[in-house]
C-alpha positions as CSV (number, residue, x, y, z in Angstrom):
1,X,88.8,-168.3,15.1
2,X,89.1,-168.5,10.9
3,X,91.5,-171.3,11.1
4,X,89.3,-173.1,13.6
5,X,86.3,-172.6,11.5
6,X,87.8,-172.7,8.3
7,X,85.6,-171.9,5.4
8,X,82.5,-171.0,7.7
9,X,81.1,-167.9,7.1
10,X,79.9,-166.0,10.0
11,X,76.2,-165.6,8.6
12,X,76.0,-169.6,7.9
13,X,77.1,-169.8,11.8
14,X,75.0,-172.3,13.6
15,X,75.1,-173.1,17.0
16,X,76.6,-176.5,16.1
17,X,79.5,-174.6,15.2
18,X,79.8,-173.2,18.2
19,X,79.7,-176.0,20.1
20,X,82.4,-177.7,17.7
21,X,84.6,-174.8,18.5
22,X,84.6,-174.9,22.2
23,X,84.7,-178.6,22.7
24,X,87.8,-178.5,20.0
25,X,89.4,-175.9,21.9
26,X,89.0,-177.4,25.1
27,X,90.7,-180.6,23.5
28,X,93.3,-178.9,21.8
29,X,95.0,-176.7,23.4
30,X,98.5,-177.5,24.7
31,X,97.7,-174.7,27.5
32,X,95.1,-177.2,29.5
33,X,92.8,-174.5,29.6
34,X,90.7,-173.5,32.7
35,X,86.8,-173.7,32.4
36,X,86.7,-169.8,33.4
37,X,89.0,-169.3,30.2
38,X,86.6,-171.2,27.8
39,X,83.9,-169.4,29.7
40,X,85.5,-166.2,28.4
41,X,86.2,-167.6,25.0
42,X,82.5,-168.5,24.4
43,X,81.8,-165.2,26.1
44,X,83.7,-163.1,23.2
45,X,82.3,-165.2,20.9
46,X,79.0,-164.4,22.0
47,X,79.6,-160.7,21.6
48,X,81.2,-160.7,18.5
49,X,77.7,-162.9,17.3
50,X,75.8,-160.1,19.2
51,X,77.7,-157.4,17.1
52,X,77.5,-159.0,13.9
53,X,73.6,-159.2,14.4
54,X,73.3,-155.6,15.1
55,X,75.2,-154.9,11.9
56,X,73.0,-156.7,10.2
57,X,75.3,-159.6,9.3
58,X,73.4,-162.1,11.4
59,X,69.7,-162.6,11.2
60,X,69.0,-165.1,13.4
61,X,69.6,-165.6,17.3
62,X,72.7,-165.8,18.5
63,X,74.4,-168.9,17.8
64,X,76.1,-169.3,20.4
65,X,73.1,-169.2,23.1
66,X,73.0,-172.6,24.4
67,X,76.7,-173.5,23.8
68,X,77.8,-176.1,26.2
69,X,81.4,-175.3,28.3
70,X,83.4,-178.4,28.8
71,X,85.3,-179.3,31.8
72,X,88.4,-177.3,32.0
73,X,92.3,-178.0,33.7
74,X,91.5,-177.9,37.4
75,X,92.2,-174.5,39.1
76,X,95.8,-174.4,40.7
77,X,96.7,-173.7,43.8
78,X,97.7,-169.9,44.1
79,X,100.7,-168.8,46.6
80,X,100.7,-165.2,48.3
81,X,103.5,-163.7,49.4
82,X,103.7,-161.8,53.3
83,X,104.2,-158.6,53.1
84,X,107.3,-159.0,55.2
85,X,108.5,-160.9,52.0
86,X,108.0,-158.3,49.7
87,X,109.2,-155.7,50.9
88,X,112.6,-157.8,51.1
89,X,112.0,-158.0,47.7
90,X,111.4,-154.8,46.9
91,X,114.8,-153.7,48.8
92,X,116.9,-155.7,46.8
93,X,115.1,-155.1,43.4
94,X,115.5,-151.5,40.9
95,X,114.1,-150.1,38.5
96,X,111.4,-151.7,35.9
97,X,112.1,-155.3,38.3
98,X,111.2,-153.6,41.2
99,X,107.7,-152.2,39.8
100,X,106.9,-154.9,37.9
101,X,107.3,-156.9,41.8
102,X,105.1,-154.2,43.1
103,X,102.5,-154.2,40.5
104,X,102.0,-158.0,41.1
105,X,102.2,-158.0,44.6
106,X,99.9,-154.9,45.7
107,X,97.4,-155.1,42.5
108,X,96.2,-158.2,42.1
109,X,96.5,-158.6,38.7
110,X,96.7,-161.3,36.8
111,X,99.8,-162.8,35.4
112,X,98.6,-162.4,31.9
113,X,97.4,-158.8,32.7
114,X,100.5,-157.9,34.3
115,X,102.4,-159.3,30.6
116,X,100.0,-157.1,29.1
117,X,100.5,-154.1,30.8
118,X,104.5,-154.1,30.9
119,X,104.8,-155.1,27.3
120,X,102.9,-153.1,25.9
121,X,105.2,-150.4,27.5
122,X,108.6,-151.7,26.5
């Protein structure tokens, strides 16, 4: 957020800013970001406004009330595997390989959860 913001402070945030920072995120990002992920992005933006306020950093509303979400990359299409497939998997898989195929396929976790969790562990 500082390098998108720059010399901003957070108690000169206006909701102009906020709107600046989604929209340029949206643009920018080499990831093609989903509207559901900007959604999130304003969202923790939002609470890290909302904590700032209760500190008593912020005195005004919430500047990021009101912030527009621009269109995001189009949802893609999602494959599921048949049980019957994974437990071929499974079979032929061992050790960390073989949980991290379970984890995905029985949990529903998402692919950046799933990172999370097993990296966080190696």
């Amino acid at each position: 957020m500082k390098q998108r913001l720059g010399t901003v402070r957070l108690r000169d945030f206006r909701p102009v800013y906020g709107e600046r920072l989604i929209h340029d995120i949206a643009r920018q990002s080499d990831y093609h970001l989903s509207r559901t992920t900007l959604k999130h992005i304003k969202s923790f933006s939002a609470a890290s406004s909302h904590y700032a306020r209760r500190q008593g950093v912020l005195s005004n509303a919430n500047p990021l009330q009101g912030v527009s979400i621009p269109r995001g990359a189009e949802p893609q299409d999602t494959h599921a595997y048949s049980l019957e497939q994974i437990t071929g998997m499974l079979a032929v898989l061992s050790g960390a390989a073989r949980v991290l195929v379970a984890t995905a396929a029985f949990t529903g976790l998402r692919r950046s959860e799933i990172l999370r969790t097993f990296l966080g562990r190696l």
